[in-house]
C-alpha positions as CSV (number, residue, x, y, z in Angstrom):
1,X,4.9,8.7,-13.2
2,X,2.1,8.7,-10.7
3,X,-1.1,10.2,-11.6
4,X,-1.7,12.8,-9.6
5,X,-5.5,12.5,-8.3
6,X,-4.1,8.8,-7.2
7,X,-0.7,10.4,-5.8
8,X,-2.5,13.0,-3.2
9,X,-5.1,9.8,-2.3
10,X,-1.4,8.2,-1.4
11,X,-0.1,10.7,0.1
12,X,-3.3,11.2,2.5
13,X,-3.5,7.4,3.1
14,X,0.1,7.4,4.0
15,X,-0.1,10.2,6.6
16,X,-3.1,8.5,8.5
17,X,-1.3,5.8,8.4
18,X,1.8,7.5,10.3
19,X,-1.0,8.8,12.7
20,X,-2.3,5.5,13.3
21,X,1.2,3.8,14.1
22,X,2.2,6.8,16.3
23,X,-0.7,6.4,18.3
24,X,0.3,2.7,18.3
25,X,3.5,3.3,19.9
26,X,2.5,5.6,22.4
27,X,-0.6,2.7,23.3
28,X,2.6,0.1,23.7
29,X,4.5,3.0,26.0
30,X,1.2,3.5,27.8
31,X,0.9,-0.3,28.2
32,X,-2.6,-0.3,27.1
33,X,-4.6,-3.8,27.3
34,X,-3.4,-6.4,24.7
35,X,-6.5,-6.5,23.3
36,X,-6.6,-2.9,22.5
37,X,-3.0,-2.8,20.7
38,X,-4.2,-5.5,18.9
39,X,-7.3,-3.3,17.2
40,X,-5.0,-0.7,16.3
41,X,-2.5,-3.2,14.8
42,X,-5.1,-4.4,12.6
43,X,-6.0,-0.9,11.7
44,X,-2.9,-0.3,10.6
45,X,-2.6,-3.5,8.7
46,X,-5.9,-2.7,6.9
47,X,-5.2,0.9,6.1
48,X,-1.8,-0.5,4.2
49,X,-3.4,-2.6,2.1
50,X,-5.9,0.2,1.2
51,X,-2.5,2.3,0.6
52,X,-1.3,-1.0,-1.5
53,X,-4.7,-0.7,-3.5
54,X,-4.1,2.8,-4.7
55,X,-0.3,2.1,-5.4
56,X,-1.3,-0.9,-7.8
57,X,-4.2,1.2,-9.4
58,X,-1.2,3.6,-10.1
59,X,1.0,1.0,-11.3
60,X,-1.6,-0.7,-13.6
61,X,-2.9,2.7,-14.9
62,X,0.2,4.0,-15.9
63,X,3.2,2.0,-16.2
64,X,1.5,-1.3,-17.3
65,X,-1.0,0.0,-19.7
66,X,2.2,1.9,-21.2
67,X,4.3,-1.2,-20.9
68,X,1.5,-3.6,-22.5
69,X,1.2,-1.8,-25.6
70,X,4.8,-2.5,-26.3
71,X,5.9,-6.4,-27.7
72,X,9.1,-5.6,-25.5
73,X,8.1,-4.4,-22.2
74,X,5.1,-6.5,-22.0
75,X,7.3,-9.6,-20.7
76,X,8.6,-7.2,-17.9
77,X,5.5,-6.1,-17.0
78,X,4.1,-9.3,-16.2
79,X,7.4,-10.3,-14.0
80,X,6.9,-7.4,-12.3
81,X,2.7,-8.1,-11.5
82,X,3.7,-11.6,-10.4
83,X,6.5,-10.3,-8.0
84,X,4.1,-8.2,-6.3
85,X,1.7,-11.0,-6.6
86,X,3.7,-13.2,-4.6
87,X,5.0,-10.8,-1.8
88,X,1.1,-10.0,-1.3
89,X,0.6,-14.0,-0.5
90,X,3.3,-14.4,1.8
């Protein structure tokens, strides 16, 4: 369940984001300057981690708090923060 307020934030993250890489692609088919493609990579990068931000908000907010107050869900909740903890460091 995503809270909602968090869910449209999402939602308009995710769409700049498709903006941002569209514009990417058409800079590659343009052959703009290497430096210049570089800039909007980085954008791009930065704006998914903003997007990660609000999805772990959500996750923390909702399933773990719900999943912590339970003895027997609080051991999956914890496998499932350090997955995501050790994608994000790879």
């Amino acid at each position: 369940m995503l809270d909602q307020k968090l869910k449209r934030r999402s939602i308009h993250r995710a769409k700049i984001i498709r903006g941002q890489i569209d514009g990417l692609i058409k800079a590659i088919e343009k052959e703009v300057y290497c430096p210049e493609l570089l800039g909007q990579s980085l954008s791009v990068q930065k704006s998914l981690k903003s997007l990660d931000a609000f999805l772990l908000e959500n996750h923390l907010r909702t399933h773990v708090k719900r999943q912590m107050r339970g003895r027997d869900k609080e051991e999956k909740a914890i496998k499932e923060l350090i997955r995501v903890y050790t994608l994000s460091t790879r």
